[in-house]
N, C-alpha and C positions, 0 to 999 in steps of 0.2 A: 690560252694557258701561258703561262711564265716559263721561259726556258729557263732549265738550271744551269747555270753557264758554273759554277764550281764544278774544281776538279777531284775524280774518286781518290781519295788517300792511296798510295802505293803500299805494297805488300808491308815491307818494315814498320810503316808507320801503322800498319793496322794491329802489329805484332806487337810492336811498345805502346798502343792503347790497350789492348790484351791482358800484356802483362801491368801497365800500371791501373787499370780497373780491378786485378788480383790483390794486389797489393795492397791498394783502396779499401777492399773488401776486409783485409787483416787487420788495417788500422783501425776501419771502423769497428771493427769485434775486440778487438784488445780494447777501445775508446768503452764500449757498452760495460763491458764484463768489471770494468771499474767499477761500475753505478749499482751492479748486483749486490743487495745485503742478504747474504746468508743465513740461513737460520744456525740458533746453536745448536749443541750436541743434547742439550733437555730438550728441545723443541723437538729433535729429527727425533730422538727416543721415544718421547711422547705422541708424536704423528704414528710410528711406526707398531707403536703397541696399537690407537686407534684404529689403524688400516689392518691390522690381525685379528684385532675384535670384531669387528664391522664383519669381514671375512667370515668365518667362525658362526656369526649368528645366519648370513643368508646360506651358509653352509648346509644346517640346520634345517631352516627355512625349506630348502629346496628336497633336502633329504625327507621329511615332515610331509611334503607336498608328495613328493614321489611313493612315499609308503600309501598316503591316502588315493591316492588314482589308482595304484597299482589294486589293492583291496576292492576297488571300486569296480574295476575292470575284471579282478577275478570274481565280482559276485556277478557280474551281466553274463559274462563268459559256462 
């Protein structure tokens, strides 16, 4: 096997790679959030009523379902 003849970084130095891998981190997130296209306010309206309706129907769905087992289970019962 190969000795590893480097030496372990000292405390400080482990502390300002720490902090500049933090920093790193900020930049690259401020750098992304550029890149993000937005929807507009018709769009998030339009999503928003879809996600209500969608909602509303398995609402239904499930209430529909529950009435029928329950019926079902009071005629075994």
């Amino acid at each position: 096997m190969a000795q590893n003849t480097g030496k372990k970084p000292g405390f400080f130095a482990r502390v300002k790679g720490f902090f500049q891998g933090i920093a790193k981190f900020f930049r690259d997130t401020a750098s992304e959030m550029k890149k993000v296209v937005w929807p507009s306010r018709k769009q998030v309206v339009n999503n928003t009523i879809v996600v209500i309706v969608v909602v509303a129907v398995c609402t239904v769905c499930v209430l529909l379902l529950d009435m029928l087992f329950r019926g079902v289970l009071g005629v075994l019962m």
